[in-house]
C-alpha positions in Angstrom: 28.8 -11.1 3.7 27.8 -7.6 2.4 26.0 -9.6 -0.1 24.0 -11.5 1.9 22.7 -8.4 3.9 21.6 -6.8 1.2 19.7 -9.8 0.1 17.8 -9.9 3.9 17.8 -5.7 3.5 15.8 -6.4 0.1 13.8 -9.3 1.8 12.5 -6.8 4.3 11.5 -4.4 2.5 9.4 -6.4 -0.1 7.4 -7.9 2.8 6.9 -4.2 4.4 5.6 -3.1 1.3 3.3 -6.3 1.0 2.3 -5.1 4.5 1.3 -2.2 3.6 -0.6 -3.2 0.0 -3.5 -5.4 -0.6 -1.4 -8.4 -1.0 -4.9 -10.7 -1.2 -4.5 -12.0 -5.1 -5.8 -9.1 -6.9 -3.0 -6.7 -8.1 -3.4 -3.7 -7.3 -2.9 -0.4 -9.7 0.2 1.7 -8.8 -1.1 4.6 -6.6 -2.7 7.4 -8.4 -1.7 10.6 -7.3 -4.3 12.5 -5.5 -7.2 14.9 -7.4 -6.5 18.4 -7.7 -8.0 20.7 -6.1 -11.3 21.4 -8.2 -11.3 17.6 -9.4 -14.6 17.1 -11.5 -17.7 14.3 -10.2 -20.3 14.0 -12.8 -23.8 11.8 -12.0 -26.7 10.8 -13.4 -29.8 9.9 -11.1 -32.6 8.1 -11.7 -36.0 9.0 -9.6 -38.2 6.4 -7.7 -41.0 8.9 -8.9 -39.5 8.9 -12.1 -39.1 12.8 -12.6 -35.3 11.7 -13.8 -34.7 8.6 -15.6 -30.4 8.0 -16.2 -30.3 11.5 -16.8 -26.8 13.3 -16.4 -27.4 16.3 -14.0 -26.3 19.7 -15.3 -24.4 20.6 -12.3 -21.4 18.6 -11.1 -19.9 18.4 -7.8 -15.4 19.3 -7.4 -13.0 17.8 -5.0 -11.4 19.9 -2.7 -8.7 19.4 0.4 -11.3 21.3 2.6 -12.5 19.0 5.6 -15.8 18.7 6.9 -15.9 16.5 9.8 -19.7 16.7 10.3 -20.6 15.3 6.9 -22.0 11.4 6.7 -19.0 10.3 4.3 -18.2 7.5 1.7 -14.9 7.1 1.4 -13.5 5.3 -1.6 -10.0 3.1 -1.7 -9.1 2.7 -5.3 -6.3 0.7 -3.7 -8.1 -2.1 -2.2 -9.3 -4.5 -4.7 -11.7 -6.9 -5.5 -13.4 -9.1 -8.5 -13.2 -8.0 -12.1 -16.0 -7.6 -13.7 -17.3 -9.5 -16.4 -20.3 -7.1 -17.7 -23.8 -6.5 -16.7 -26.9 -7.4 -19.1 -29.6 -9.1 -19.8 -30.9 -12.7 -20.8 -31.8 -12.2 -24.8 -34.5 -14.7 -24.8 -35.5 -16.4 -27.9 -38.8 -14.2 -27.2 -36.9 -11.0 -26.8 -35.0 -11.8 -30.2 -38.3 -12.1 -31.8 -39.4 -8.8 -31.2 -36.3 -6.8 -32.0 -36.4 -8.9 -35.6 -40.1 -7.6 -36.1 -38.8 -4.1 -35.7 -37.7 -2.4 -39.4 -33.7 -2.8 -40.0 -33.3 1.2 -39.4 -35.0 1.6 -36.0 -33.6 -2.1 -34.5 -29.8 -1.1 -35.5 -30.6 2.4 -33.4 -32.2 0.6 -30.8 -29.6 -1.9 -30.7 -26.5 0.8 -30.3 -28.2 2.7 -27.9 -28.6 -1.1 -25.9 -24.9 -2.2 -26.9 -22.8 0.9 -28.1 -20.9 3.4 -26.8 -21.9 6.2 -27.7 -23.2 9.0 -25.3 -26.9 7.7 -25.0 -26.1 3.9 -24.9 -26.4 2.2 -22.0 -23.5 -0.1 -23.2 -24.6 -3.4 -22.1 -21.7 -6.1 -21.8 -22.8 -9.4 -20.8 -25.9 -11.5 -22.1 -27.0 -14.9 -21.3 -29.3 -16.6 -23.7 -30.6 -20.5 -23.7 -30.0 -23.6 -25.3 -33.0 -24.8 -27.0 -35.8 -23.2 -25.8 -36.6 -21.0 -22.4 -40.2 -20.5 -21.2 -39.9 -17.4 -23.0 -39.6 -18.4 -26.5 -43.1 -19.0 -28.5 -43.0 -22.8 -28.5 -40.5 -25.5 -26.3 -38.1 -26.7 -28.7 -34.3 -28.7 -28.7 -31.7 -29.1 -31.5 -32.4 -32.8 -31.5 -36.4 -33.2 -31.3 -38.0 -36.6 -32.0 -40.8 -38.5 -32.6 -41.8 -40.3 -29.8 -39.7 -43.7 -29.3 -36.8 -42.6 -31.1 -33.5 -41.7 -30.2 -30.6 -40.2 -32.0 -27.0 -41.2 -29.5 -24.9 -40.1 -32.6 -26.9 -36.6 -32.6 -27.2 -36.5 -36.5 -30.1 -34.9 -36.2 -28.8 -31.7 -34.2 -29.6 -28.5 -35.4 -29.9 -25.0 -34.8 -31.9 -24.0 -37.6 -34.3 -22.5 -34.9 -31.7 -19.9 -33.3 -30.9 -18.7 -37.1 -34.5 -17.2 -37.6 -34.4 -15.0 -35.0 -31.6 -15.3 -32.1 -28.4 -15.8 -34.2 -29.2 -12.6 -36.6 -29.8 -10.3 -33.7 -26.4 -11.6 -31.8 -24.8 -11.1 -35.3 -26.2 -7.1 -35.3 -25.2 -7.1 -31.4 -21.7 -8.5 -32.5 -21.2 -6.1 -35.1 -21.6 -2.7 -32.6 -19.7 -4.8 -29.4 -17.9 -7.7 -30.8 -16.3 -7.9 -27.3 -19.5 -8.7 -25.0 -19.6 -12.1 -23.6 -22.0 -14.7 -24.1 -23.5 -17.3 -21.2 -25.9 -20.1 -22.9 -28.1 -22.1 -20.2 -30.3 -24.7 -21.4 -34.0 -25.0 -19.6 -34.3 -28.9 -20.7 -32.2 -31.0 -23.1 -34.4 -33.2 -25.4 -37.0 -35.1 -24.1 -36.0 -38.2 -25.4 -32.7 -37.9 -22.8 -35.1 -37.6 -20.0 -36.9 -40.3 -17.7 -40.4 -38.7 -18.3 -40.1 -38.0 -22.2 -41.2 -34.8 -21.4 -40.2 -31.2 -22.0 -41.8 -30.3 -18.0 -39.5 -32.0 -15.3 -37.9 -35.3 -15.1 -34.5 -36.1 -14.7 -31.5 -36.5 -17.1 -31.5 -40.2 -18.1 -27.8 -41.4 -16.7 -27.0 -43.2 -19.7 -27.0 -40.4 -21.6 -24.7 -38.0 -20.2 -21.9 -38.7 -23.2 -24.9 -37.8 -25.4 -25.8 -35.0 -23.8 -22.3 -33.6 -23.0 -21.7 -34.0 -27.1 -25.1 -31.6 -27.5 -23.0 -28.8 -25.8 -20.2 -29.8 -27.8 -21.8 -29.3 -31.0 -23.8 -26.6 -29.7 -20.9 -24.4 -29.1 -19.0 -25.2 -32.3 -22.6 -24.3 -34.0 -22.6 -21.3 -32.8 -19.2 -21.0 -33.4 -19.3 -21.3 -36.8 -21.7 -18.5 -37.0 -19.3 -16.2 -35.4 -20.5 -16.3 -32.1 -18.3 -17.2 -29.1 -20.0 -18.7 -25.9 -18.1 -17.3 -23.0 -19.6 -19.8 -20.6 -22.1 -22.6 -20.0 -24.4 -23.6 -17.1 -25.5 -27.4 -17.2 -28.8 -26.1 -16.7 -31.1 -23.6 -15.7 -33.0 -23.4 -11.9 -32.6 -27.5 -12.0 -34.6 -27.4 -8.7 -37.4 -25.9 -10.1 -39.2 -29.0 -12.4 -42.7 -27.1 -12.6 -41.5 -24.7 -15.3 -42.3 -25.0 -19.3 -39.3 -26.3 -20.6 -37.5 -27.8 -17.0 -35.5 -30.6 -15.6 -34.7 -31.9 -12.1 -31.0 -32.2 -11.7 -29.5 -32.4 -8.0 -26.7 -31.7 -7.0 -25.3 -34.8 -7.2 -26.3 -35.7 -10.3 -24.7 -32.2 -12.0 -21.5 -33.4 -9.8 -21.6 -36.6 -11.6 -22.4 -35.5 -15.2 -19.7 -32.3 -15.1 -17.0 -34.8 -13.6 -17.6 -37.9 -15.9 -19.2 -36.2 -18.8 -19.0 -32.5 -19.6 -16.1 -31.4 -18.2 -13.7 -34.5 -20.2 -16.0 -33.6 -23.3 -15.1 -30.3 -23.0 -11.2 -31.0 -22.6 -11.3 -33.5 -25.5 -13.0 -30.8 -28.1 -10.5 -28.8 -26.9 -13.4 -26.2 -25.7 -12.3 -23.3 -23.9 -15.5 -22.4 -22.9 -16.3 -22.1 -18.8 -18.5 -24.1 -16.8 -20.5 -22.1 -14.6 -23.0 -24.4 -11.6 -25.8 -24.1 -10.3 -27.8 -21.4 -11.5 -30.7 -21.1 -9.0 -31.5 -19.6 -6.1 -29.5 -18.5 -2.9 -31.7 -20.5 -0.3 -29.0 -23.7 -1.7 -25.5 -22.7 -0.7 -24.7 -26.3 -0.1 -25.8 -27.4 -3.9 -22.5 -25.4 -5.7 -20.5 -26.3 -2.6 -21.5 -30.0 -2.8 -20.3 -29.9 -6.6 -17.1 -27.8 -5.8 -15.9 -30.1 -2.7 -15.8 -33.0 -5.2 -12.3 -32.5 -7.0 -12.8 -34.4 -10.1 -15.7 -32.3 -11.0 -14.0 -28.8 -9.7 -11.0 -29.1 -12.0 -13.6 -28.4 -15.1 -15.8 -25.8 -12.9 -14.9 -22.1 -13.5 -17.5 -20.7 -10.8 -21.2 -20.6 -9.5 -24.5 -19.0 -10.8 -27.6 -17.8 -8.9 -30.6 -16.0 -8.5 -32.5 -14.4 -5.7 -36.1 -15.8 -5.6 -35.1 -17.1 -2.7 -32.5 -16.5 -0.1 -30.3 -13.8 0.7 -27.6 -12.3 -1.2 -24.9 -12.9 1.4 -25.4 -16.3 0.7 -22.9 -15.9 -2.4 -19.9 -15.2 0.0 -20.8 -18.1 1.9 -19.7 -20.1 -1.5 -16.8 -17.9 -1.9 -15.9 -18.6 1.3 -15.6 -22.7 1.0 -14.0 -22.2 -2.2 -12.2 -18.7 -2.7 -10.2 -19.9 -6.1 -13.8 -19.8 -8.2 -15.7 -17.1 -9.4 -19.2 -16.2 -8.8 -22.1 -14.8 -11.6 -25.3 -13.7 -11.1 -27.6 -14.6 -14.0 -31.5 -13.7 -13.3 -34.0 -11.7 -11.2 -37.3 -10.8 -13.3 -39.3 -7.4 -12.7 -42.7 -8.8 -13.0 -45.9 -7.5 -14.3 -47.5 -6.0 -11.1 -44.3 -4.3 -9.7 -44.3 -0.7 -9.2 -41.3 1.7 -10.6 -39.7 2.9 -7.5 -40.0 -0.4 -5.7 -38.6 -2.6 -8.4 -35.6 0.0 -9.2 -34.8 0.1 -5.3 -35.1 -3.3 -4.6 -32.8 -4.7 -7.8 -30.6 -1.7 -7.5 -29.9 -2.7 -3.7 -29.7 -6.3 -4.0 -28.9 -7.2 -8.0 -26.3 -4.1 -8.9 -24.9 -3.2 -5.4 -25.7 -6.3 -3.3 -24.3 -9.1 -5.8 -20.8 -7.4 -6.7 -20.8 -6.6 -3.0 -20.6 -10.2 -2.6 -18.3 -11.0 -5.4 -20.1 -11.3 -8.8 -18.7 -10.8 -11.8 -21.6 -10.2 -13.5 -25.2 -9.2 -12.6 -28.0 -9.8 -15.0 -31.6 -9.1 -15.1 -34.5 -11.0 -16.6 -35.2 -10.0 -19.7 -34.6 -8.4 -22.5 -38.2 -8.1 -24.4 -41.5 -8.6 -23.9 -44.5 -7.3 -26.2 -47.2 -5.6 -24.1 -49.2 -8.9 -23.4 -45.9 -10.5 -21.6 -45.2 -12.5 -24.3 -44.0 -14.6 -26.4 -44.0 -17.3 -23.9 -44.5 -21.3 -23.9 -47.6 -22.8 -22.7 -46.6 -22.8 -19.4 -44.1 -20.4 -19.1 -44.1 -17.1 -17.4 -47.0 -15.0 -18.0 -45.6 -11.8 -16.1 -42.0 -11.3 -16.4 -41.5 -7.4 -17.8 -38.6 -7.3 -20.0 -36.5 -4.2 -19.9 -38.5 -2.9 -23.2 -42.1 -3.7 -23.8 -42.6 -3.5 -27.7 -45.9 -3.5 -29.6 -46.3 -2.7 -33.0 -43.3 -1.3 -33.4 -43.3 1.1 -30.4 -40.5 0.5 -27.7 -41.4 1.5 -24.3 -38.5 1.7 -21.3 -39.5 -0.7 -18.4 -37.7 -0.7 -14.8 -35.2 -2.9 -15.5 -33.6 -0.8 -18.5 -32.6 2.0 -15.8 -31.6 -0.7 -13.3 -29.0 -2.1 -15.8 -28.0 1.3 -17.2 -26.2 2.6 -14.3 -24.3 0.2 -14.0 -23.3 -1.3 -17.3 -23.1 2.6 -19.1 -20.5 3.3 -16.3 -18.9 0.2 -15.5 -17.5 -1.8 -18.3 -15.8 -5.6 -18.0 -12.5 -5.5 -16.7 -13.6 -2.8 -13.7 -12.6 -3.9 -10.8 -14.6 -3.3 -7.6 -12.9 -1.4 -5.1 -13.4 -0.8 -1.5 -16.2 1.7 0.2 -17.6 2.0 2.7 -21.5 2.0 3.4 -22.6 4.9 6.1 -26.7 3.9 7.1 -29.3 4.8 4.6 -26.7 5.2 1.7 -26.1 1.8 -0.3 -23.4 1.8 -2.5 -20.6 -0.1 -4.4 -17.3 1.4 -5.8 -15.7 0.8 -9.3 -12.3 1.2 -11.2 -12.5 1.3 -14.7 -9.6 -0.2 -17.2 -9.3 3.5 -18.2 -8.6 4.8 -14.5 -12.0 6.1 -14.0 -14.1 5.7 -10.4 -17.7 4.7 -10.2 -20.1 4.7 -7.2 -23.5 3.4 -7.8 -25.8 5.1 -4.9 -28.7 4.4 -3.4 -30.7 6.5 -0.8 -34.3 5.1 -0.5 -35.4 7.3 2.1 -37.3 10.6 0.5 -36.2 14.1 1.4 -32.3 15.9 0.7 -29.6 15.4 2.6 -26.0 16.7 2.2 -22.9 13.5 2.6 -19.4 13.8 1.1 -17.2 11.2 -1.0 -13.7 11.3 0.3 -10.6 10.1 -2.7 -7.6 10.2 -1.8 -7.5 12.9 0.9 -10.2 15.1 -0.1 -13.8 15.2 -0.2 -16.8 16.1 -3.1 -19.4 17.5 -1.0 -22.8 16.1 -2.7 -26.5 16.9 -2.0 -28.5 14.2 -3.0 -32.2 13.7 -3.5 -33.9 11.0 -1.4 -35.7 8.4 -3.2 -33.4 8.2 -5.8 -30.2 5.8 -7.7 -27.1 8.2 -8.7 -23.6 7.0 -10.3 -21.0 8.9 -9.9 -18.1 9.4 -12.2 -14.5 10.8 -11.5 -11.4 10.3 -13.2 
């Protein structure tokens, strides 16, 4: 009998804890006592007028257990949990690779720690999606299987990759040496045109009878790359496959992924014994219903790790409203371009509210921008492709220049690497933000204030409050351990 009350005693008291715990899936760290008094919160701000670009301020702001109830205040709870992150980045596009391999050895190896390392001036980028074949952004559309016309190869003899070794494989080999640990997302923009209806790099549709054939191309593509030493961490069947007018494309509805994941990829992938995810979708927010129309089939969700978008259309929020009719997969956000006629502060407030802070807000594990590299003419590009997406560098003749998108992507990734976890704050009017905890115990908060002009808010830990004063019209992360 004594027995038996102590189990119901024990019972109790585990679900009182649970009660008072996030007790939603993600485990939560044991607490943390609370900062000294005198706790340090370095930043680094980046200027809409661009009088500070990522730069670490020489002054740095203490906890204390003084209380200022008239302060506007952010309060962060490292004990309510959210995603973990995967990384932030870039797409490397074939184009992009072409113009760090033009650069001599010495200056691309700096340029590529400062983009991938750790050291103090790297930005420490941790995810990167690339494409399969071709993107509009490589020189010329290409596949690993291209025909003459009228031919067909179902056994794929002719695959190769001999295009991705002049330029693409030897810069993820450099990028592999300084992080072997980023991860790797490969989206195709059209599979060989002699899979399609129209024969034709530019639209059409995935010809049904060869989805074995085409779920053996990614097959084969990843155990290409593979063999070079290059892990793909994740897959998307294809790239924006509502958007046909693009130079490479394909038209591939929701229905018709459903069907070539469920009979196709996903028991492809299972037979190779590929560990590699499958990510859906990859377009824009407007189209909820696409990734939940995939996801509500359950033959094709047992091979689906999550859903991909990007925001030429829609609204972020939209990415919660997948999360919500299926809670057990994860979300990615893989592309938003800074274009040729944007203007600094603009761009960096708009990405920064929507791509950094809006996305994990929503539950992304990873927020990329689009792209990498241009040179200073927007190129390369296909005939066809885009003739205005800014890459986060513009270089030209062996000069690298720092676009928007490099500061957009710096304060997060240089701050937050993969396996943070996003942790609850809350957002006070005019003051965007989204909290981090690091693997290493650290907090982040990535700030925005768009509105010009000082003003004077606190960040409350644990208790006590950092009081900050913070220029208006302006990005700041803050670091604490």
């Amino acid at each position: 009998m004594v027995k038996k009350n102590f189990t119901v005693l024990a019972l109790l008291v585990s679900l009182m804890s649970c009660s008072l715990s996030n007790c939603s899936g993600e485990k939560a760290p044991e607490e943390q006592p609370k900062p000294a008094d005198g706790a340090t919160v370095s930043y680094w701000v980046t200027r809409g007028d661009q009088l500070s670009l990522l730069a670490k301020f020489p002054t740095s702001v203490k906890f204390s257990s003084a209380t200022n109830n008239n302060l506007t205040t952010i309060e962060v709870d490292s004990t309510v949990q959210f995603q973990t992150m995967d990384g932030f980045g870039y797409s490397l596009t074939g184009g992009s690779a072409y113009l760090l391999m033009q650069l001599p050895q010495a200056q691309r190896t700096s340029l590529l720690q400062e983009l991938f390392g750790k050291n103090e001036n790297s930005i420490s980028v941790s995810y990167l999606r690339i494409s399969i074949g071709a993107s509009d952004l490589d020189a010329e559309v290409f596949s690993y299987s291209d025909l003459p016309a009228g031919e067909t190869d179902e056994d794929l003899s002719s695959f190769s990759t001999a295009r991705d070794e002049q330029n693409l494989i030897p810069v993820l080999k450099e990028i592999l040496a300084i992080n072997p640990a980023i991860k790797i997302m490969g989206s195709p923009w059209s599979p060989p045109t002699w899979m399609k209806d129209n024969n034709n790099s530019k639209g059409g549709s995935l010809l049904t009878k060869y989805h074995q054939v085409y779920a053996q191309y990614f097959v084969k593509y990843i155990q290409a790359m593979k063999a070079h030493g290059i892990t793909i961490d994740a897959i998307t069947p294809q790239n924006e496959p509502l958007h046909p007018g693009n130079n490479p494309s394909l038209f591939m509805s929701a229905e018709q992924q459903r069907d070539f994941i469920r009979d196709a990829l996903g028991p492809a992938f299972k037979a190779a014994n590929i560990s590699t995810k499958i990510v859906i979708y990859d377009h824009n927010l407007d189209r909820p219903d696409y990734p939940i129309t995939i996801l509500n089939d359950a033959g094709a969700k047992q091979y689906v790790d999550g859903s991909a978008f990007h925001l030429y259309a829609g609204e972020v929020s939209a990415m919660k409203t997948v999360r919500d009719a299926h809670p057990d997969k994860n979300l990615y956000f893989t592309e938003q371009w800074t274009g040729a006629k944007g203007e600094f502060q603009g761009d960096l407030f708009w990405h920064i509210k929507n791509v950094i802070i809006g996305t994990t807000r929503n539950y992304s594990k990873v927020a990329l921008e689009w792209n990498l590299a241009n040179d200073a003419s927007f190129g390369p590009h296909t005939p066809g492709g885009c003739t205005e997406c800014k890459g986060a560098l513009t270089i030209q003749n062996g000069a690298v220049q720092k676009n928007v998108s490099y500061y957009i992507i710096g304060h997060a990734a240089k701050f937050v690497p993969a396996g943070s976890v996003r942790i609850h704050s809350n957002v006070p009017p005019g003051l965007d933000n989204v909290a981090f905890l690091t693997p290493e115990g650290k907090k982040v908060l990535i700030l925005l204030r768009e509105a010009p002009g000082n003003s004077t808010f606190a960040i409350k830990y644990k208790g006590q409050l950092a009081t900050v004063n913070l220029q208006g019209g302006s990005v700041t992360t803050f670091v604490w351990d």
